[in-house]
C-alpha positions as CSV (number, residue, x, y, z in Angstrom):
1,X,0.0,0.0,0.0
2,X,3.2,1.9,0.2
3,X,3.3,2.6,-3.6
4,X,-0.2,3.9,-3.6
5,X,0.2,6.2,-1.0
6,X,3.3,8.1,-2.5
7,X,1.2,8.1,-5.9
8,X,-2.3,9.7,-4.0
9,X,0.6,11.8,-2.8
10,X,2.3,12.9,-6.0
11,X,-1.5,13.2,-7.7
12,X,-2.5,16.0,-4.7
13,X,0.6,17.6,-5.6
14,X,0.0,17.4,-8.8
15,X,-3.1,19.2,-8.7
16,X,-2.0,22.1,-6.2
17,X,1.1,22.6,-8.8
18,X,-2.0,22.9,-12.0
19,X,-3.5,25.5,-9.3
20,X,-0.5,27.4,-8.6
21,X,0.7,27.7,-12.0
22,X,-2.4,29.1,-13.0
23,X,-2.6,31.7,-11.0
24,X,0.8,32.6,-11.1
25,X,0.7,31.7,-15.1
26,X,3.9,29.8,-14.8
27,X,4.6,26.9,-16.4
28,X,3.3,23.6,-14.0
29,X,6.7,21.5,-14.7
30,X,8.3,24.1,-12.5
31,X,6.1,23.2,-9.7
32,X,5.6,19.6,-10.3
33,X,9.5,19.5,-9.8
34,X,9.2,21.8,-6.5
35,X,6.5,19.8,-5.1
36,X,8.7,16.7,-5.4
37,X,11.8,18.3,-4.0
38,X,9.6,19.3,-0.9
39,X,8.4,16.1,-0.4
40,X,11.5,14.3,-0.3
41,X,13.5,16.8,1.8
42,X,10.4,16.6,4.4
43,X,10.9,13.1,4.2
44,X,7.2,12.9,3.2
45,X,8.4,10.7,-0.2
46,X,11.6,8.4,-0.3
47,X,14.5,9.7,-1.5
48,X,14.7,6.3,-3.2
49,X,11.6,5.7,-5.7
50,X,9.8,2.4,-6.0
51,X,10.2,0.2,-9.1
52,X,6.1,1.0,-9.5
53,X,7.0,4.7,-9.3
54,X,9.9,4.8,-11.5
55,X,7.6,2.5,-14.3
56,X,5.2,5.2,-13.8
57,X,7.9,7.8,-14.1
58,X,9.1,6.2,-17.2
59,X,5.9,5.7,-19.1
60,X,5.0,9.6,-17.9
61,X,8.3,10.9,-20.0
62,X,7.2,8.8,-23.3
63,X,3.4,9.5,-23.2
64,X,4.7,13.5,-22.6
65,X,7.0,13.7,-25.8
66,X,4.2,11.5,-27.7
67,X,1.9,13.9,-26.8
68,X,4.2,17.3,-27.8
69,X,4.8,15.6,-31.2
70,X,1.4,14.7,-31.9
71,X,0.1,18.2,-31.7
72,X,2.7,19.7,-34.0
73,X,1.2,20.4,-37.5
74,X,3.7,19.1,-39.6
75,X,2.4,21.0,-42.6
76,X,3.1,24.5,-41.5
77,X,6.2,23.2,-39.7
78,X,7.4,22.5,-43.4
79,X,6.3,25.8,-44.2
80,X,7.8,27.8,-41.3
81,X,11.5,26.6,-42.1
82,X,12.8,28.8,-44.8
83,X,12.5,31.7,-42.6
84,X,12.8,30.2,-39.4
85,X,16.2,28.1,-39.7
86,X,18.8,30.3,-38.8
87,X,16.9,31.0,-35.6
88,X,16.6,27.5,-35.2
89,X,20.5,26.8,-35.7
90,X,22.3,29.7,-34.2
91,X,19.9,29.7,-31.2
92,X,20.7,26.2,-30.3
93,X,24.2,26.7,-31.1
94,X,24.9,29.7,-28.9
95,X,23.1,28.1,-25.5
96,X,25.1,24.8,-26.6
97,X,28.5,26.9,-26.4
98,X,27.6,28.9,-23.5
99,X,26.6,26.2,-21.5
100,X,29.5,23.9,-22.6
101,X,32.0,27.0,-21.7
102,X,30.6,27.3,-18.2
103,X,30.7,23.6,-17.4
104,X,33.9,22.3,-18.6
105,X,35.6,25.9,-16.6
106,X,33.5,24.6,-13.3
107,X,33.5,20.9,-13.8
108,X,36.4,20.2,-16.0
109,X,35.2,17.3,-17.6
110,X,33.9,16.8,-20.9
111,X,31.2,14.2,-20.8
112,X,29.5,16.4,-17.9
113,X,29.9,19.8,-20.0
114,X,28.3,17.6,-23.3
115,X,25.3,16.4,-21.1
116,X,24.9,20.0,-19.4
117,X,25.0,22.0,-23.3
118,X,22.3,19.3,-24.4
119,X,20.0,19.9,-21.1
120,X,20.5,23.8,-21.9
121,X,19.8,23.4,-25.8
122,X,16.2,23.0,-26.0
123,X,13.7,25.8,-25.9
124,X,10.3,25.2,-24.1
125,X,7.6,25.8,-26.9
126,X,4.7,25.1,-24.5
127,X,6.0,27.7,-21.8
128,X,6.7,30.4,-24.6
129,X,3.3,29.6,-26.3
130,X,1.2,30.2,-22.6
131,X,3.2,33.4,-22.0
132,X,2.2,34.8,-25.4
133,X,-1.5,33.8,-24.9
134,X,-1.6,35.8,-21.9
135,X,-0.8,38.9,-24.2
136,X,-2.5,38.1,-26.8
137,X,-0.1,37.7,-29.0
138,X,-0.4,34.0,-30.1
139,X,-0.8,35.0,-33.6
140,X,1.6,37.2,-34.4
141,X,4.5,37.2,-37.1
142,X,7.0,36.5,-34.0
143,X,4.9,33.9,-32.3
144,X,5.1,31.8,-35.5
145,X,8.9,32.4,-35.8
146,X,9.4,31.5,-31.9
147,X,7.5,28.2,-33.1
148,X,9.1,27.0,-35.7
149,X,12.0,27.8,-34.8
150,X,11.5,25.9,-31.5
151,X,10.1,23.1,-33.1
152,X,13.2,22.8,-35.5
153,X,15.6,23.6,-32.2
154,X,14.0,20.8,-30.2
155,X,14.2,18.4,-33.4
156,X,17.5,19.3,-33.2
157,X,18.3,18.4,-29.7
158,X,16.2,14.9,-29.9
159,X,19.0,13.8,-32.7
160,X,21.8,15.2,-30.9
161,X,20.5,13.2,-27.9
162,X,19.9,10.3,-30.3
163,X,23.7,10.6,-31.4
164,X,25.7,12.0,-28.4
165,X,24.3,10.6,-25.4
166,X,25.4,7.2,-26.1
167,X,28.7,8.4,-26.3
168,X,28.7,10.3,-23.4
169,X,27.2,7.7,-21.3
170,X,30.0,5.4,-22.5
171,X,27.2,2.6,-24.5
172,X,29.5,3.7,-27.8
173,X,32.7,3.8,-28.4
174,X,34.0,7.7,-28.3
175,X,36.5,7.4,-31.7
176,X,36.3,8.1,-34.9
177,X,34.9,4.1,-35.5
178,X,32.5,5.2,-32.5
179,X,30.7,8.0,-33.4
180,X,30.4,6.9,-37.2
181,X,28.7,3.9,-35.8
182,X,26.2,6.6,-33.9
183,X,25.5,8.3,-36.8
184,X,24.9,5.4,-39.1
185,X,22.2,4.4,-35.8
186,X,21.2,7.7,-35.8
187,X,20.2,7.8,-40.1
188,X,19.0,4.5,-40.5
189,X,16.3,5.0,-37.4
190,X,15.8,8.5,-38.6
191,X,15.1,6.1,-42.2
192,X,12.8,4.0,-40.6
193,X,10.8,6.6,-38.9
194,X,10.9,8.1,-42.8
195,X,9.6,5.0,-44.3
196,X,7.0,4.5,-42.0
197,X,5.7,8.0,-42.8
198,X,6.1,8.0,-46.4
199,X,4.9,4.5,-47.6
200,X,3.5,2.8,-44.7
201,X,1.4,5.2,-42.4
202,X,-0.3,6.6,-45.7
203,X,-3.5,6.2,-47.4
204,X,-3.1,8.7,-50.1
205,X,0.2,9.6,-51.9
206,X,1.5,12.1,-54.4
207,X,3.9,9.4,-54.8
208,X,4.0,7.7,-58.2
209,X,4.9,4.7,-56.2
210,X,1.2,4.8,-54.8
211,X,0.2,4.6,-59.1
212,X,2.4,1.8,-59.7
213,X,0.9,-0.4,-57.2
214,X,-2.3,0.3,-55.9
215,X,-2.0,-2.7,-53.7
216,X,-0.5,-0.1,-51.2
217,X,-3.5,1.8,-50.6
218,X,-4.8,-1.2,-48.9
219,X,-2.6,-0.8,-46.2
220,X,-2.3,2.4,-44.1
221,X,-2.4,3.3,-40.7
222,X,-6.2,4.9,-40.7
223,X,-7.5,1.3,-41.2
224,X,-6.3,0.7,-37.8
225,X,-7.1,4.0,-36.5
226,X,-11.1,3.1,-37.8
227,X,-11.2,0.0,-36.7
228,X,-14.3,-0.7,-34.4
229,X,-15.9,2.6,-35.9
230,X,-13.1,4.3,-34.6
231,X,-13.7,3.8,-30.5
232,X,-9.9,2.2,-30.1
233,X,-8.0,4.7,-32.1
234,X,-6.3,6.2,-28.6
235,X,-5.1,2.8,-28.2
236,X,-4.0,2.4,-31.2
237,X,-1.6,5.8,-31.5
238,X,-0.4,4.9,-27.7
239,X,0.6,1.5,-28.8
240,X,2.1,2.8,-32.0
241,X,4.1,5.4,-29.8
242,X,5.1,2.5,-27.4
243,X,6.5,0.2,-30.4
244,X,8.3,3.3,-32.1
245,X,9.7,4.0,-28.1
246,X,11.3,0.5,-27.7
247,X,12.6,0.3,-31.7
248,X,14.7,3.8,-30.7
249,X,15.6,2.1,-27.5
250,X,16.9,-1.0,-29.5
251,X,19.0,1.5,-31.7
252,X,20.2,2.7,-28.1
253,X,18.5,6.2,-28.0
254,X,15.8,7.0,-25.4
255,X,12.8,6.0,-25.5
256,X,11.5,9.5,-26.1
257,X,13.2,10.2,-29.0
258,X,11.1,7.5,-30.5
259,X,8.0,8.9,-29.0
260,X,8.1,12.0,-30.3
261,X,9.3,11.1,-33.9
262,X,5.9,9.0,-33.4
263,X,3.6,11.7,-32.7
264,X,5.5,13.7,-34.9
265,X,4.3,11.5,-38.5
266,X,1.1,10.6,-37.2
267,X,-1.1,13.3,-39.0
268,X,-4.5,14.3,-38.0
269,X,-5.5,13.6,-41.7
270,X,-5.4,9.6,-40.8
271,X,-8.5,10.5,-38.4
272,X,-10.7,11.1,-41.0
273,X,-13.5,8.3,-41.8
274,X,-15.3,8.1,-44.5
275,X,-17.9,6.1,-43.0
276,X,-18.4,9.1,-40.3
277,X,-17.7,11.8,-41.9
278,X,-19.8,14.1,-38.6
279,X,-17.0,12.7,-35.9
280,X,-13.8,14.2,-35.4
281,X,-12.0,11.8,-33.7
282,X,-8.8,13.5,-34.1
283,X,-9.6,16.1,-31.3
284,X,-11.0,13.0,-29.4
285,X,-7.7,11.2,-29.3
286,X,-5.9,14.1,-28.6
287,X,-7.6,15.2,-25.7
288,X,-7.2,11.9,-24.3
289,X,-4.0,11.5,-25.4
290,X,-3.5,15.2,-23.5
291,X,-5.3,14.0,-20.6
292,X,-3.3,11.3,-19.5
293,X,0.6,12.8,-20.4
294,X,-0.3,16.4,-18.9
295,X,-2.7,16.0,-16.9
296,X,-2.3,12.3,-14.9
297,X,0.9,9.8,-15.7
298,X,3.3,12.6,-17.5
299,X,4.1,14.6,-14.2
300,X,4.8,12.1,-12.4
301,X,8.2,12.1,-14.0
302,X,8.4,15.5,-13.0
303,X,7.6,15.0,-9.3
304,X,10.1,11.9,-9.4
305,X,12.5,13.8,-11.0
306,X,11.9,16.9,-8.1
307,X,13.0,14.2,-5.6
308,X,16.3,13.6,-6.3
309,X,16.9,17.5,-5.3
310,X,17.5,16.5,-1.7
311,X,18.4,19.9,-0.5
312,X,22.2,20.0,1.1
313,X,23.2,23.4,2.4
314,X,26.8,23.4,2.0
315,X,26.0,22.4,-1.4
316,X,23.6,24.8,-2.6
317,X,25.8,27.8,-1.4
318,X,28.6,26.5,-2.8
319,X,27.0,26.5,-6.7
320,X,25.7,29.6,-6.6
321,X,28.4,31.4,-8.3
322,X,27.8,28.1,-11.0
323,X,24.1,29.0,-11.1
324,X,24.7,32.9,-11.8
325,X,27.4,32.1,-14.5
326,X,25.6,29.3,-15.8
327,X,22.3,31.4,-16.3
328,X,23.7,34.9,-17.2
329,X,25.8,32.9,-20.2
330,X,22.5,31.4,-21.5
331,X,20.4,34.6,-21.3
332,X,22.5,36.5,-23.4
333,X,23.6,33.7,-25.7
334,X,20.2,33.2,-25.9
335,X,18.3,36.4,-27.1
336,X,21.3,37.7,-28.9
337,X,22.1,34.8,-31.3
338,X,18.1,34.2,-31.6
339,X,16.9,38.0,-32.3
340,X,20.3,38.3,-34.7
341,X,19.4,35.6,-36.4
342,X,15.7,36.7,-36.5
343,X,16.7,39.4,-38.1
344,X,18.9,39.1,-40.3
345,X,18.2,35.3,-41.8
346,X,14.2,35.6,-41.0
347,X,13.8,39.2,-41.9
348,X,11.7,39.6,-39.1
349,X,11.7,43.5,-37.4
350,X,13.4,44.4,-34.9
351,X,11.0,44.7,-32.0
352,X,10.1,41.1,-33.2
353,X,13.3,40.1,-33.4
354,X,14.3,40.5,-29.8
355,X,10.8,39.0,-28.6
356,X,11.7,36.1,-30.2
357,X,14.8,35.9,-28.3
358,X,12.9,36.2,-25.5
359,X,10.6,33.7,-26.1
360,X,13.3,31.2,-26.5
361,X,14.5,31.8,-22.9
362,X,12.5,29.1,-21.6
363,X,14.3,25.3,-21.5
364,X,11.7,22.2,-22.4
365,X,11.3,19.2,-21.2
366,X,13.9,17.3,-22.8
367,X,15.9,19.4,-20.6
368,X,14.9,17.3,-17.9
369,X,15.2,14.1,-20.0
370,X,18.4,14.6,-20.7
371,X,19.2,15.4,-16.6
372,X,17.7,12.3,-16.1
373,X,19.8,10.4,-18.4
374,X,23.1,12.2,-17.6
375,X,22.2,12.6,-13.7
376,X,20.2,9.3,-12.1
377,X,20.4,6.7,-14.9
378,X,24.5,7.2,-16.1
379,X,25.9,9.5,-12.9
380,X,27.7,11.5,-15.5
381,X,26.0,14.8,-14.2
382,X,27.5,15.5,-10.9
383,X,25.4,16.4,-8.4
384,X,26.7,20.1,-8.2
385,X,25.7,20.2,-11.8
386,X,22.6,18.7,-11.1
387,X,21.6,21.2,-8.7
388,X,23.3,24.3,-11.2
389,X,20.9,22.6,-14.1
390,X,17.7,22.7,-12.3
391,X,18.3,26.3,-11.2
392,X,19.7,27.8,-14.0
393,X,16.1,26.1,-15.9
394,X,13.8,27.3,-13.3
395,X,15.2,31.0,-13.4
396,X,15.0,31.0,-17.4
397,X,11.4,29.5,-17.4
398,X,10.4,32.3,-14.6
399,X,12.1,35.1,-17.1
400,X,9.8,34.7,-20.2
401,X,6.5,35.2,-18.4
């Protein structure tokens, strides 16, 4: 009865953190993490998870990525790019390099500085996204930019994840045989996921393929989604992002990199039935599919992840010239590289420009995947860094509101 307790626990919490973060119209990770730090250090949850906890934990991060890539419109993602790559490159470059500069001076070791500029890489498109709603400005000229832009920069970090964590963690050899052997991984998943959404998830193609041999069109993934008049289709994308999840963790990425390449090519035109033409069982499936990583299983990773900040004084004073560093690099590699670019590769103005680099101030959730990775599963991520991490992210993610 011990595991249901800490999870009636971590649910209350939970829903005092949705509370909080809506009045205060903060982001709810940064509580969800808070509340598990406050639990542990008042011995209220084990500093030491359960295995039922951890699986819980583990599903939470998948069904949260699955869920982030599945509401992405891949359509105007394509169209977004032209003007919204250099933001993109040179704003997850700069953070990189800052955050790689600060932690091999502090730290001096390499694998902990690559693990640190891959936590401090990704922008948080949900936080941004909030903070713009609240000014009513989710539909302007610099919103879309801060989008795309974020959607291409957290692309970006899921295949430097896919290719540099298993080097970092030691699972690849770190030589020139090494890292070729990561990136052949790296393409040849990247291939399948391609396949899948090219020839096999598909109905309809442009594809002359599709003309040669109609026999494809038999196949398709909206036969599955409509089976049963369509009343299984949320099983069906959770399984789907569940297989894709442990075919990424075969080619030795996480789990989540798989889960959001899976929500990613799963488009919302596969959710349209002939047969009921009146049901839009799209928004169904994402609302549960919303529901359960946002809402009920996803934060637990969050609050798990909160409890391995078991607060030590001498530590905590003794990183705070680490934290300051660490976040004054990444604010102004930040919104300079990001409103530069904006400006001069997206032609955006200038006032939109520098909102943009504000906007890409907050750090995502892979953020925390990759502290996970680095920090509890591999112990590559000291815990000095650990604690520099999670305050240099909860700072950022307070800025942009």
């Amino acid at each position: 009865m011990q595991d249901m307790l800490s999870l009636a626990i971590i649910w209350g919490g939970v829903f005092f953190s949705y509370y909080f973060a809506e009045k205060t119209k903060l982001t709810a990770v940064l509580y969800f993490l808070a509340f598990g730090c406050l639990m542990v250090n008042f011995g209220i949850l084990p500093e030491t998870s359960s295995e039922f906890i951890r699986g819980f934990s583990e599903l939470g991060i998948i069904l949260i990525m699955f869920a982030l890539g599945f509401e992405e419109n891949t359509g105007n993602f394509i169209k977004g790019i032209k003007r919204s790559w250099g933001i993109a490159l040179f704003g997850a470059l700069a953070p990189f390099a800052a955050a790689y500069c600060v932690s091999i001076f502090f730290f001096e070791d390499v694998r902990l500085a690559i693990m640190c500029s891959l936590a401090m890489t990704a922008t948080a498109v949900s936080l941004t996204m909030v903070s713009l709603k609240s000014e009513n400005l989710q539909s302007s000229g610099a919103a879309t930019g801060i989008m795309t832009s974020a959607i291409l920069d957290d692309i970006g970090s899921l295949a430097a994840v896919a290719i540099i964590v298993p080097l970092a963690t030691g699972d690849a050899e770190f030589s020139a045989y090494g890292i070729l052997f990561i990136l052949f991984k790296a393409s040849l998943f990247f291939i399948f996921i391609s396949l899948l959404e090219i020839f096999i998830f598909p109905h309809k193609s442009h594809l002359r393929i599709f003309d040669l041999f109609p026999f494809l069109r038999t196949f398709g993934i909206k036969g599955i989604l409509s089976f049963s008049r369509g009343e299984h289709s949320t099983l069906s994308v959770l399984l789907i992002a569940l297989i894709i999840s442990l075919i990424s963790h075969e080619f030795g990425f996480h789990p989540a990199v798989g889960a959001y390449m899976a929500g990613l090519i799963i488009k919302q035109d596969y959710f349209f039935f002939h047969d009921h033409p009146n049901t839009n069982y799209y928004d169904q499936t994402k609302k549960i599919v919303d529901n359960v990583a946002f809402s009920w299983i996803g934060p637990i990773f969050f609050v798990e992840l909160g409890t391995k900040i078991v607060f030590d004084q001498s530590i905590l004073i003794s990183v705070i010239p680490h934290i300051i560093a660490m976040t004054v690099a990444l604010i102004f590699a930040q919104i300079l590289s990001a409103a530069f670019a904006a400006r001069f590769t997206g032609n955006f103005e200038w006032h939109e420009s520098i909102m943009i680099g504000f906007g890409m101030l907050g750090r995502a959730e892979l953020a925390f995947v990759v502290m996970d990775i680095g920090y509890v599963q591999h112990n590559i991520i000291s815990t000095k860094a650990f604690y520099t991490l999670m305050a240099t992210a909860f700072i950022l993610n307070t800025i942009v509101p």
